[in-house]
MIDRENVO-58797 format. One record per residue (C-alpha): residue number from 1; x, z, y. Coordinates in steps of 0.5 Angstrom, whole numbers. Layout:
<rs>
+-----+-------+-------+-------+
| num |     u |     w |     v |
+-----+-------+-------+-------+
| NUM |     X |     Z |     Y |
...
+-----+-------+-------+-------+
</rs>
This chain:
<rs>
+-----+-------+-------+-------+
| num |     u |     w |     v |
+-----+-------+-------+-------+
|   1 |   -45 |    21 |   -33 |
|   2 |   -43 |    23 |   -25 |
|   3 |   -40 |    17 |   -21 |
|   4 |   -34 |    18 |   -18 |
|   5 |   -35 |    16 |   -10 |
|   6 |   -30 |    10 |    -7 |
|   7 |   -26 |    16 |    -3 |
|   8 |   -25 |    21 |   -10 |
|   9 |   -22 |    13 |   -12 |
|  10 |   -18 |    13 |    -5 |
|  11 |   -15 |    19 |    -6 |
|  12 |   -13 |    19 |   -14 |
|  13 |   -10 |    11 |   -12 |
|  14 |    -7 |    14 |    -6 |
|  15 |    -4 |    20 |    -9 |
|  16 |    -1 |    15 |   -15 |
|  17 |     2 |    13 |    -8 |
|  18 |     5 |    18 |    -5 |
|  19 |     8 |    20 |   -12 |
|  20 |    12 |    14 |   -14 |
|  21 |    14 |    13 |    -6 |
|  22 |    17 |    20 |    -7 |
|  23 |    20 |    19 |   -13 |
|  24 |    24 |    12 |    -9 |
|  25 |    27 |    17 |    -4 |
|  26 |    29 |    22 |    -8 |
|  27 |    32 |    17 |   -13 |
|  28 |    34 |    13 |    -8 |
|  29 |    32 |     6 |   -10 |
|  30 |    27 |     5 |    -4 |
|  31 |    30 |    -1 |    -2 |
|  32 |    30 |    -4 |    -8 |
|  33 |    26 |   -10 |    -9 |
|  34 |    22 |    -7 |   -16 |
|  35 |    19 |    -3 |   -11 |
|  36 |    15 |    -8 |    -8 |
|  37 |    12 |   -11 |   -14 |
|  38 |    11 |    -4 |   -17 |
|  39 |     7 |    -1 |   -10 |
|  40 |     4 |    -8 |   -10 |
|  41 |     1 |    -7 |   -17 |
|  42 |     0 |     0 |   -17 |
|  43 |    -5 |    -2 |   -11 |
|  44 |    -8 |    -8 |   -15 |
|  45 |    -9 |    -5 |   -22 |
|  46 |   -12 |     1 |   -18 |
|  47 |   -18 |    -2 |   -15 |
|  48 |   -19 |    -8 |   -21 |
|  49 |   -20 |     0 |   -25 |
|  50 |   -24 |     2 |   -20 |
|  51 |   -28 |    -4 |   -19 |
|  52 |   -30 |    -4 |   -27 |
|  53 |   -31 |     3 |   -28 |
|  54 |   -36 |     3 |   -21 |
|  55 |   -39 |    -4 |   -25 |
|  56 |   -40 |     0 |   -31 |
|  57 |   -42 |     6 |   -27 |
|  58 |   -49 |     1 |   -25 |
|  59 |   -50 |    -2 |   -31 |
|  60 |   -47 |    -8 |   -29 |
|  61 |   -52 |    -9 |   -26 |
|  62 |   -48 |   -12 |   -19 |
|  63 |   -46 |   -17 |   -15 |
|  64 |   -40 |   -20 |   -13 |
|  65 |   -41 |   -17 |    -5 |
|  66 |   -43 |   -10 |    -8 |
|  67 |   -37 |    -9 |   -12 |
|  68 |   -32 |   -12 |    -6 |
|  69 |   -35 |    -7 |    -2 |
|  70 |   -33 |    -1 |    -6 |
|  71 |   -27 |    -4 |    -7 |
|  72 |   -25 |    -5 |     0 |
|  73 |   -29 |     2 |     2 |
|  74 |   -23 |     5 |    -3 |
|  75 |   -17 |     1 |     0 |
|  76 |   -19 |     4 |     7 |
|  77 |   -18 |    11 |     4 |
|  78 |   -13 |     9 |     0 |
|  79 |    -9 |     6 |     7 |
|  80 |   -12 |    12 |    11 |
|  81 |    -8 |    18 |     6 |
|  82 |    -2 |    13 |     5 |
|  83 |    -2 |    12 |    12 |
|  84 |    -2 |    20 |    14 |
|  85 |     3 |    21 |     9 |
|  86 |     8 |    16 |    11 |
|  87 |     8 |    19 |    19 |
|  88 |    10 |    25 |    15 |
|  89 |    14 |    22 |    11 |
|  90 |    18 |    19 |    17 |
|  91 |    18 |    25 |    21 |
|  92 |    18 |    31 |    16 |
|  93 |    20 |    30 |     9 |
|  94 |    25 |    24 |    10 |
|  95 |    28 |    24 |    17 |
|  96 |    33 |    19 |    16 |
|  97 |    29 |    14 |    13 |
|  98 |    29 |     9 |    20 |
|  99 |    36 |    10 |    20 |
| 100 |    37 |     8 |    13 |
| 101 |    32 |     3 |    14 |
| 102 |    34 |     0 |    20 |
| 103 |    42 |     0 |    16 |
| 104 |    39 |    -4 |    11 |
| 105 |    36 |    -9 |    16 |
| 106 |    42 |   -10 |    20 |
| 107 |    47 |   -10 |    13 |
| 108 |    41 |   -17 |    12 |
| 109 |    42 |   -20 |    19 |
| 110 |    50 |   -19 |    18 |
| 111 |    49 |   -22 |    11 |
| 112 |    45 |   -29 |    14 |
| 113 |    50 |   -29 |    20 |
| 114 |    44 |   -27 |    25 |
| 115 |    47 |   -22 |    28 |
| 116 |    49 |   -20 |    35 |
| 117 |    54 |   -15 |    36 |
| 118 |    54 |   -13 |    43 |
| 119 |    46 |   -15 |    44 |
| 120 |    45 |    -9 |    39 |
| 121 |    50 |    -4 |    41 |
| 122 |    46 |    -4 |    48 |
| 123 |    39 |    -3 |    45 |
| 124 |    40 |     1 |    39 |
| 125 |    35 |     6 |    41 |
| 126 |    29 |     1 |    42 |
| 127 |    32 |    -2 |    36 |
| 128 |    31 |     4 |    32 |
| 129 |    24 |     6 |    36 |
| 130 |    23 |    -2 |    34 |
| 131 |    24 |     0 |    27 |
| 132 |    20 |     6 |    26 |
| 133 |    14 |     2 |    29 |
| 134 |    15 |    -4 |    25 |
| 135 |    16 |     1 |    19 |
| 136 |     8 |     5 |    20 |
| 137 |     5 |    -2 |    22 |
| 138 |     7 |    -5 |    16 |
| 139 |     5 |     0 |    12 |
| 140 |    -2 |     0 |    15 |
| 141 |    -3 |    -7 |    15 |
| 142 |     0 |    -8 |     8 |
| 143 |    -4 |    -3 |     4 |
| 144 |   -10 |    -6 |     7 |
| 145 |    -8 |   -14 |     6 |
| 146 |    -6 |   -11 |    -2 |
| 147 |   -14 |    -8 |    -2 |
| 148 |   -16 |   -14 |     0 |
| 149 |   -13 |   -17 |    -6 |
| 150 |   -14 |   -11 |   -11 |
| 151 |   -22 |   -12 |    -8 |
| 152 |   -23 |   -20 |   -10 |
| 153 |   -19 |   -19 |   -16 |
| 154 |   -23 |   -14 |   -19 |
| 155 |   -31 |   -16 |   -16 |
| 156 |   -28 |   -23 |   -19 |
| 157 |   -26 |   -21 |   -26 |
| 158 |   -31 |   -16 |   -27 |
| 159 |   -36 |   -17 |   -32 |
| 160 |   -44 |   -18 |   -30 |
| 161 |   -50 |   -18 |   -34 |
| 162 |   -52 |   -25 |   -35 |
| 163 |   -59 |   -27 |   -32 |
| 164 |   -60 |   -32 |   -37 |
| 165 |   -64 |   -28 |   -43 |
+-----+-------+-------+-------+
</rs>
């Protein structure tokens, strides 16, 4: 059996990604809070999968360190690829993504009534620029915090050979 190192893992999981990502924009449903829970689990699940086939791939002869390392070893690809490709996204495919997502965030704040009209019509342009940073920050940090999880879960869950004979 050939192993399949940490990035072809990265890269798979990370296409997953940029696959369901895409088809949220185009359907619109980006905003949606499914879509959170669903790009949450798609990483998780993702890594849990790939830490059990790399345990599997050593004869289970691992430990818990080995295998969180390969997990979050695919989670850095994994963020790296999602990464590169939300710059495009933002910049290229979908160009008024900050603007829809900037909407979306002052449709909350008039919603909780925290909103100061005069305050933003002033700084709307740093508001925006805030905006994108916010978004491409988030992206990065998130996919890594959700690696992290994916990576315990899965070095936690998979199976190692017993020592007791």
């Amino acid at each position: 059996m050939q192993q399949k190192s940490h990035i072809n893992k990265g890269l798979i999981i990370a296409a997953v990604l940029i696959c369901f990502d895409a088809i949220t924009h185009i359907t619109r449903v980006n905003f949606y809070e499914w879509t959170t829970f669903a790009f949450a689990a798609i990483i998780i699940v993702g890594l849990v999968m790939s830490i059990y086939f790399y345990n599997k791939e050593l004869n289970r002869n691992t430990s818990f360190g080995i295998l969180f390392t390969h997990g979050f070893k695919t989670a850095a690809v994994i963020a790296c690829v999602f990464f590169i490709y939300n710059l495009l996204a933002v910049y290229i495919f979908f160009p008024n993504f900050v603007q829809e997502l900037f909407n979306n965030d002052i449709s909350e704040l008039k919603k909780h009534g925290t909103l100061d009209e005069k305050m933003l019509k002033e700084n709307m342009e740093m508001a925006l620029k805030i905006t994108k940073y916010k978004h491409f920050a988030l992206t990065l940090i998130g996919t890594l915090f959700l690696g992290i999880i994916g990576s315990v879960v899965g070095s936690v869950a998979t199976q190692k050979k017993s020592t007791n004979n």
